[in-house]
C-alpha positions as CSV (number, residue, x, y, z in Angstrom):
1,X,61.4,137.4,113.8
2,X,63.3,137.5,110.7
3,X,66.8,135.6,110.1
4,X,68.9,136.5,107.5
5,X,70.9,133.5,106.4
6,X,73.5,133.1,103.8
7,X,73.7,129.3,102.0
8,X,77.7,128.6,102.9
9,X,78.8,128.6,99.1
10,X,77.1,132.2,98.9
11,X,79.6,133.3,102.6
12,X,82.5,131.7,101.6
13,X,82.4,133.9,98.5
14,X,81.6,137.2,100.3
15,X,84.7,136.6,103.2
16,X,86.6,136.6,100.1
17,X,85.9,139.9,98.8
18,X,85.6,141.2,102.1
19,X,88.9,140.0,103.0
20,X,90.9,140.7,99.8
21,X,93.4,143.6,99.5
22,X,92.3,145.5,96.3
23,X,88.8,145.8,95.1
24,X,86.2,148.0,94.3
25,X,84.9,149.6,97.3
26,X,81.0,149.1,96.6
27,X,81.6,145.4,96.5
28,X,83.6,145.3,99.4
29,X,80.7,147.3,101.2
30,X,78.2,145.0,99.9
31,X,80.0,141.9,101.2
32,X,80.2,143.1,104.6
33,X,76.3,144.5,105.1
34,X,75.5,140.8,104.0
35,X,78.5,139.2,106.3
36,X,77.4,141.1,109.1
37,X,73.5,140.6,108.5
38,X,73.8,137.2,108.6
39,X,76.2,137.0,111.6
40,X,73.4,138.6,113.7
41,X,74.8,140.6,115.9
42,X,74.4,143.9,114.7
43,X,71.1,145.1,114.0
44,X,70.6,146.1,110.2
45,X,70.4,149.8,111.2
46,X,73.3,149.5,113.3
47,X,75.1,147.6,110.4
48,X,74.4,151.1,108.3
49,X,75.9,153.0,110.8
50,X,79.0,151.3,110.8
51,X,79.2,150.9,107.2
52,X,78.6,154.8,106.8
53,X,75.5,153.7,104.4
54,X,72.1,155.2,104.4
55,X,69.5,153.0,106.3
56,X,67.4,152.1,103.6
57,X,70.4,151.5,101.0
58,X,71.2,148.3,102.9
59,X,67.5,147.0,103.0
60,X,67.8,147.7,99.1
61,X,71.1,145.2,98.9
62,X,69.2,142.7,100.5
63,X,66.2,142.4,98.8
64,X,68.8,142.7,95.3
65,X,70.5,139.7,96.7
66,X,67.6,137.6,97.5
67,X,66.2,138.8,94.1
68,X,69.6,137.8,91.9
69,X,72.3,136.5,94.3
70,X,75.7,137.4,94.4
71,X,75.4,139.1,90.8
72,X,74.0,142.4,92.2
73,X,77.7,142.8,94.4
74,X,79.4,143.6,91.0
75,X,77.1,146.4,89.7
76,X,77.7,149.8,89.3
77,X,74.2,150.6,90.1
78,X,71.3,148.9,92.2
79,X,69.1,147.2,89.2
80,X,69.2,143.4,87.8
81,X,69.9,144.1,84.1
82,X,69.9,141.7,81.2
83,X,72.8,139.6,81.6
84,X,72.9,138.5,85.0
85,X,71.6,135.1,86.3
86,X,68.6,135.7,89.0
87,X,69.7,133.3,92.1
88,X,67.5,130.1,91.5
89,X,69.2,130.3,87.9
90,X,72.8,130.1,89.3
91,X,71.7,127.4,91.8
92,X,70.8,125.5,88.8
93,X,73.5,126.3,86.2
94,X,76.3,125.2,89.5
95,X,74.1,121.6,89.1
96,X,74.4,121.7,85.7
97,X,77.9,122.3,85.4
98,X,78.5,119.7,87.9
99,X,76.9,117.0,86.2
100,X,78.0,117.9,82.9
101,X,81.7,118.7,81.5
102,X,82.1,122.0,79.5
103,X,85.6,122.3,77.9
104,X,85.3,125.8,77.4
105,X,83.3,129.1,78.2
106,X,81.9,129.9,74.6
107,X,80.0,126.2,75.6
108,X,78.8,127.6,78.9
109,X,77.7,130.8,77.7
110,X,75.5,129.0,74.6
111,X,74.1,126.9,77.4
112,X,73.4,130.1,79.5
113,X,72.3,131.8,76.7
114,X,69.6,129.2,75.1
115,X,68.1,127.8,79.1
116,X,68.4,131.4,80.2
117,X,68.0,133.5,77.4
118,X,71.0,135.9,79.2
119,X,74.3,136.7,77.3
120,X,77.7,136.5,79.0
121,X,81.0,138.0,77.4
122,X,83.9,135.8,77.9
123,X,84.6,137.6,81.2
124,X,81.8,138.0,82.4
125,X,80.9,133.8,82.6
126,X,84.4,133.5,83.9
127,X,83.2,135.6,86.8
128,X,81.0,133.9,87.3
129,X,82.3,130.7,87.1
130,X,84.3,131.6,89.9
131,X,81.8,133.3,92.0
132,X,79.9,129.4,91.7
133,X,82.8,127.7,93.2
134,X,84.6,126.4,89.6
135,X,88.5,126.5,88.3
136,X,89.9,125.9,84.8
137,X,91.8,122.8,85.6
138,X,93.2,119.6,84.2
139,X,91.9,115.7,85.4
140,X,94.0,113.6,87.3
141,X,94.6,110.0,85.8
142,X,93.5,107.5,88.3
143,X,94.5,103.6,87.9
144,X,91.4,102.5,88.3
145,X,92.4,98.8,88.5
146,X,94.2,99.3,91.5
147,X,92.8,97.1,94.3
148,X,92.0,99.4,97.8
149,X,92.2,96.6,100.2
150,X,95.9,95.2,98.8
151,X,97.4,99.0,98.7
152,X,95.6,99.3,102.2
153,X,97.6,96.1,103.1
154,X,101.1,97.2,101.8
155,X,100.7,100.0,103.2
156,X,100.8,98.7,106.6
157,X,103.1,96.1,106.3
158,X,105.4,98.8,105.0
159,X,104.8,100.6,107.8
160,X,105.4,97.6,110.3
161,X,108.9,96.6,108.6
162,X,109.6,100.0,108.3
163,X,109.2,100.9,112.6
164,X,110.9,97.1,113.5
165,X,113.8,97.1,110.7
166,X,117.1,95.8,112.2
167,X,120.4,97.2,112.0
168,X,121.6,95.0,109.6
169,X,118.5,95.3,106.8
170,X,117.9,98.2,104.7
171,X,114.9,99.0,102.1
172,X,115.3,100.2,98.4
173,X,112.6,100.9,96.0
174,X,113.0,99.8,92.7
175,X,112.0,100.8,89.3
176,X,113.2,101.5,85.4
177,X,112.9,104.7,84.0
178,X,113.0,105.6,80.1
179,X,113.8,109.4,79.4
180,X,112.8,110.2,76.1
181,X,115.9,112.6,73.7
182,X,113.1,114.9,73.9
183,X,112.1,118.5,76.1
184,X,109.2,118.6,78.1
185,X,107.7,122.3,77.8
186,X,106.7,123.2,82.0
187,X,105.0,126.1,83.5
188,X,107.3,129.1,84.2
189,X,106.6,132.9,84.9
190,X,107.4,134.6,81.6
191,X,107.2,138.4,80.7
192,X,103.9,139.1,79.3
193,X,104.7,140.1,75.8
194,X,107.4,137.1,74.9
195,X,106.1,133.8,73.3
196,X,108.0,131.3,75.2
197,X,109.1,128.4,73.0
198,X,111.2,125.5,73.1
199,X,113.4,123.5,70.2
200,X,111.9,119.9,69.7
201,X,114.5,116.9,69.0
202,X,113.4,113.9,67.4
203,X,112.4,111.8,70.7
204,X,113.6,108.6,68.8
205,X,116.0,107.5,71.4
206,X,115.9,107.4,75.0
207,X,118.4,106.4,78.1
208,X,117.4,103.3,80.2
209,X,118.1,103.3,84.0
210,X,117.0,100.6,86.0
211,X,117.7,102.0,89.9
212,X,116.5,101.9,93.5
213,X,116.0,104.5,95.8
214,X,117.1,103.8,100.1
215,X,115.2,106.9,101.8
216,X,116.9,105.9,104.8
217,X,120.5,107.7,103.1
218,X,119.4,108.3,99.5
219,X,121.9,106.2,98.1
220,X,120.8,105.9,94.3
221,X,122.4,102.7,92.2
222,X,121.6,102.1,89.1
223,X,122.6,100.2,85.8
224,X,122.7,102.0,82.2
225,X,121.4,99.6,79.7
226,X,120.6,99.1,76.3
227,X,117.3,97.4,77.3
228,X,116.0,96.8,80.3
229,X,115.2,93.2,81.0
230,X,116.1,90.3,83.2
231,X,119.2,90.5,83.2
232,X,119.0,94.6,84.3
233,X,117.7,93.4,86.9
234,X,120.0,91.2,87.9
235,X,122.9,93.6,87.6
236,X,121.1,95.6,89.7
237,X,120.5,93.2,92.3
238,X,124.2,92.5,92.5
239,X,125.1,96.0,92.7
240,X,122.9,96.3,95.7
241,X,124.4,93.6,97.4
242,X,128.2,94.9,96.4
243,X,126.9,98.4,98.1
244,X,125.2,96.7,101.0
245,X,128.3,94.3,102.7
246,X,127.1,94.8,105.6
247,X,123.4,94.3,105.7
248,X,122.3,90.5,106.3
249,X,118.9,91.1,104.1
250,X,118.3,93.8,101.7
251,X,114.1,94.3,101.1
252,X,113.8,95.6,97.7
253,X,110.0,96.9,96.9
254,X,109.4,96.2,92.8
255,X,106.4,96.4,90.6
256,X,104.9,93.5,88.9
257,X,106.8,94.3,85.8
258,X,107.2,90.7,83.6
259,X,111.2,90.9,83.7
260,X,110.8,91.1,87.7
261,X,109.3,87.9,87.2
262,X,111.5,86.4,85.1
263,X,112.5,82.4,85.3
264,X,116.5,83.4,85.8
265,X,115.4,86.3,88.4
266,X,113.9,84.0,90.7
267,X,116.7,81.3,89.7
268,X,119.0,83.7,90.7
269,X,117.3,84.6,94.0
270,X,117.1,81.3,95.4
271,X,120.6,81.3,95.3
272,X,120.8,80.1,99.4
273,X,123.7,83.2,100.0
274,X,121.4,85.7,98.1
275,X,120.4,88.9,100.4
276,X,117.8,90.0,98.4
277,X,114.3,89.8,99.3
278,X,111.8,91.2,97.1
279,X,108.4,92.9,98.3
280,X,106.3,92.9,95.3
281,X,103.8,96.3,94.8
282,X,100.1,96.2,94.2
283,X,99.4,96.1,90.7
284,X,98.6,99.2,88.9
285,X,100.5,101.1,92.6
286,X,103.3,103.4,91.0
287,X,101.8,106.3,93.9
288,X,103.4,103.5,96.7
289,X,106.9,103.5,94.8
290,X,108.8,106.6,96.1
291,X,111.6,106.4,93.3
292,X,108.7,107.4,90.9
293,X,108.8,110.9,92.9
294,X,112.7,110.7,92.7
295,X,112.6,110.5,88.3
296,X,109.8,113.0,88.7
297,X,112.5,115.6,90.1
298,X,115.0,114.1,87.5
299,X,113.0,115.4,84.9
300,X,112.6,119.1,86.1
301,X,116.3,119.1,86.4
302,X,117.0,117.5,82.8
303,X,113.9,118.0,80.5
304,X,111.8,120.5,81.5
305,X,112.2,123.6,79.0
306,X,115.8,122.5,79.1
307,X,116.9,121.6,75.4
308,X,119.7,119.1,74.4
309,X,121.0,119.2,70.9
310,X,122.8,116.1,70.9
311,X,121.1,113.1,72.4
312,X,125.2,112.2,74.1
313,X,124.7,115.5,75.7
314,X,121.0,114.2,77.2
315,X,122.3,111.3,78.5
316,X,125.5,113.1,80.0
317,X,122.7,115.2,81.6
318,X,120.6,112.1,83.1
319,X,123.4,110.4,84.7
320,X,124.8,113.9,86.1
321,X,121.9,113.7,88.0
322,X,121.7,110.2,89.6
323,X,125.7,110.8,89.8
324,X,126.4,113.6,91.6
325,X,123.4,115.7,92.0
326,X,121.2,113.5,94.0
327,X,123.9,112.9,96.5
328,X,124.8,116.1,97.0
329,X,120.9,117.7,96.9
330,X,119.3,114.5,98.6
331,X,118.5,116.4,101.9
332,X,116.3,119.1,99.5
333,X,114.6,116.1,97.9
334,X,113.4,114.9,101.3
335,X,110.2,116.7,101.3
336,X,109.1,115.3,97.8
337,X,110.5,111.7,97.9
338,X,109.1,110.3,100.7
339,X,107.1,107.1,102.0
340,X,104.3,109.1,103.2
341,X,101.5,106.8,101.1
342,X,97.8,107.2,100.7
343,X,95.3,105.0,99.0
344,X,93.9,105.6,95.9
345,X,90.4,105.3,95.9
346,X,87.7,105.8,93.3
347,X,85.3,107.3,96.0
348,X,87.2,110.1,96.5
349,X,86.7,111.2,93.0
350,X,84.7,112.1,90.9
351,X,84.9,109.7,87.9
352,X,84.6,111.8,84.5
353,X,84.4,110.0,80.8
């Protein structure tokens, strides 16, 4: 007896038009004959009935889909015309456009057109990019010199200081953060017909903070500096302690930044009433530093499509922030600035370039 069976790229598309609010009815109608066909249940007469369809109308569908796949569903009438891919054709184009990188449509649709000899408009291959499974989007950086096994590692010996921390320690991450005099254009819902733009300052200067973050509270010390440097570092350190009377040790995660390592640093630690103990990062490991998520939010609140004439006015701005908005919108920032870590790993991606 005949199955009808739909591959699962091919369903997951048709219980998305089926399921969608608007949409042209003869598409919707399509998806389901096919959705229910392939569930079985129904008998392809049966299915008509339901579906209000004549009987040999949804015979026709089929035998379109297993001619040209999903392109028939958009059609106004029941032929394959020039234009539209025939199903082994878009089996092979989703390969192709897996293994290759296209930047744009107008290089998918000169591919289509000389291997297929079909022409898309520039709406039509964007349908049908989608209908395949792809979205315009942007690559992720990945530090590919990060080690698995050591962020594995700190990971759990995070964890294990984390769940057996005495009263009298506390945890801070550390890092330095450089805001450029400059505004970072950001995504924003605009009216259609404006052409959103922001002023550009000349980026030559920047403010340098060298803080730590305690998720336990969210206190947030830092040091304004003209550079930062070993000595930073070491005015952060003493700040920490100064804040921190009370704790016996004071862990303080870092990354492997050369003034961390500085000769008067670790002078300056072995001092025998020092409180702070430093737990270094795994190199190229900013994802396992939660203040970088902390200066993330920083700059939505300072330089995204926000413009500051005067670079006083930017700095005014920046230590606003770490001042008195943090403490006062800490409990919002929970959600984002966390110690909920992951490893990074190359297998997990695909690796483009």
């Amino acid at each position: 007896m005949y199955r009808f069976c739909l591959p699962p790229e091919d369903l997951k598309e048709l219980l998305r038009i089926a399921r969608r609010v608007k949409g042209p009815a003869h598409e919707w109608k399509r998806a389901r004959y096919l959705i229910l066909l392939h569930e079985g249940r129904q008998s392809a007469q049966n299915i008509c009935d339901i579906l209000d369809i004549r009987r040999n109308l949804g015979e026709q569908w089929r035998k379109k889909y297993e001619q040209n796949g999903l392109s028939f569903l958009h059609l106004n009438d029941y032929s394959a015309r020039d234009g539209h891919l025939k199903r082994t054709q878009e089996r092979a184009l989703r390969e192709t456009l897996r293994e290759r990188v296209f930047l744009n449509t107008d290089e998918i649709r000169n591919h289509i057109q000389k291997f297929y000899k079909q022409k898309y408009s520039r709406s039509g291959c964007i349908k049908l990019l989608h209908r395949l499974g792809f979205t315009y989007k942007k690559p992720a950086q990945l530090p590919t010199q990060a080690d698995e096994q050591e962020q594995r590692d700190f990971i759990e010996n995070y964890n294990k200081l984390q769940n057996h921390l005495p009263e009298d320690e506390i945890i801070y991450f550390g890092d330095a953060v450089h805001p450029d005099h400059q505004v970072r254009p950001a995504h924003g819902w605009f009216y259609k017909d404006d052409s959103p733009t922001v002023p550009a300052n000349s980026g030559r200067k920047r403010v340098n903070i060298h803080g730590a973050l305690c998720l336990e509270n969210f206190d947030c010390p830092f040091v304004e500096v003209g550079t930062v440097d070993r000595d930073s570092t070491i005015a952060l350190f003493e700040r920490l302690e100064v804040r921190n009377k009370d704790k016996r040790v004071i862990h303080v995660i870092l990354d492997n930044a050369p003034y961390h390592h500085a000769v008067k640093v670790q002078e300056w630690l072995s001092r025998p009433d020092c409180r702070i103990k430093i737990i270094w990062l795994p190199s190229y490991a900013p994802h396992l530093n939660s203040i970088e998520r902390l200066w993330g939010i920083m700059h939505k609140y300072v330089t995204h499509n926000k413009f500051h004439k005067k670079y006083n006015d930017f700095a005014e701005a920046i230590l606003y922030f770490l001042r008195e908005t943090v403490p006062k919108e800490w409990k919002n920032f929970r959600d984002t600035v966390t110690d909920n870590f992951r490893v990074i790993s190359t297998a997990d991606c695909k690796i483009i370039g």
